[in-house]
N, C-alpha and C positions, 0 to 999 in steps of 0.2 A: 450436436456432438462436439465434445472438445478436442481442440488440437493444438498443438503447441508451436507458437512462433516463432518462437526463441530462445535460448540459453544462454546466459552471461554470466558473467564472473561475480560476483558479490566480496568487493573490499580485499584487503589485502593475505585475508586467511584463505584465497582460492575456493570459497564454497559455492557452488551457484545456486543462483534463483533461474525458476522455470516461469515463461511471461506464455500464460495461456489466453486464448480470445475465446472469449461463450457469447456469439452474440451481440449486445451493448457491455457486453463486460469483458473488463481487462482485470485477469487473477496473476499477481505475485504469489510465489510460494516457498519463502525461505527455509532451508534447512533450518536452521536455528532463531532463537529469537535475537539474538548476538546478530548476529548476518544480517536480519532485518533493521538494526536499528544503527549499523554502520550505514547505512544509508541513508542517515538521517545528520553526520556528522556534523556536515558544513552549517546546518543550523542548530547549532549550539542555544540551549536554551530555552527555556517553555514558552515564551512568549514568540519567538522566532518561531518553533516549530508549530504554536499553534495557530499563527498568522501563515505558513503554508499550507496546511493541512484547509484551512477557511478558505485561502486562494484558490487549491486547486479543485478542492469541493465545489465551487460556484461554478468555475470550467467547466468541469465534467459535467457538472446537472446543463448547464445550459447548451452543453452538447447532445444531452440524452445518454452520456455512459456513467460507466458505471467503475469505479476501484476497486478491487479486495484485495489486502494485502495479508496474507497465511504466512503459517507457520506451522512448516508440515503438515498441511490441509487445515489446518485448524484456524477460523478469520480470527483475526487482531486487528481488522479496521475497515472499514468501509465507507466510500466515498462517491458521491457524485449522485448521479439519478438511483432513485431507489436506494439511497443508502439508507445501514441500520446500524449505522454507528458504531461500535465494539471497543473492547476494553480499553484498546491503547491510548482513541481519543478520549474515552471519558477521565483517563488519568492526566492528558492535555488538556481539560476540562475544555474540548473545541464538543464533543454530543452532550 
């Protein structure tokens, strides 16, 4: 069953992301795809974001979780154990 652990604020346009736990899995679910990718500011650049995106994939696998990060229910990446990779990485060419 899911439930929701949190609610925070996403970037300066006040839109929130909802931080769900299913399990081994931790679901992001941004209103927008704007709102998901101000989260991404401080690493500026493909190479930067695709050396986090690599970072934290290795974390999470070697912890046994799992990332999805949505857009309006809809994944745009996934990360960690069991990931299937999704569009946004493949545009960071990190899947």
């Amino acid at each position: 069953m899911d439930r929701v652990i949190a609610n925070l604020l996403g970037g300066d346009s006040g839109q929130g992301v909802v931080v769900n736990g299913e399990g081994n899995r931790i679901v992001l679910d941004f209103p927008s795809l704007q709102s998901a990718f101000q989260m991404l500011q401080p690493w500026s650049g493909k190479e930067k974001r695709a050396e986090l995106f690599n970072r934290l994939h290795e974390a999470l696998r070697m912890a046994g979780l799992s990332l999805v990060v949505q857009v309006k229910g809809r994944i745009m990446a996934e990360l960690g154990a069991d990931a299937k990779g999704g569009p946004v990485l493949k545009l960071l060419g990190v899947a």
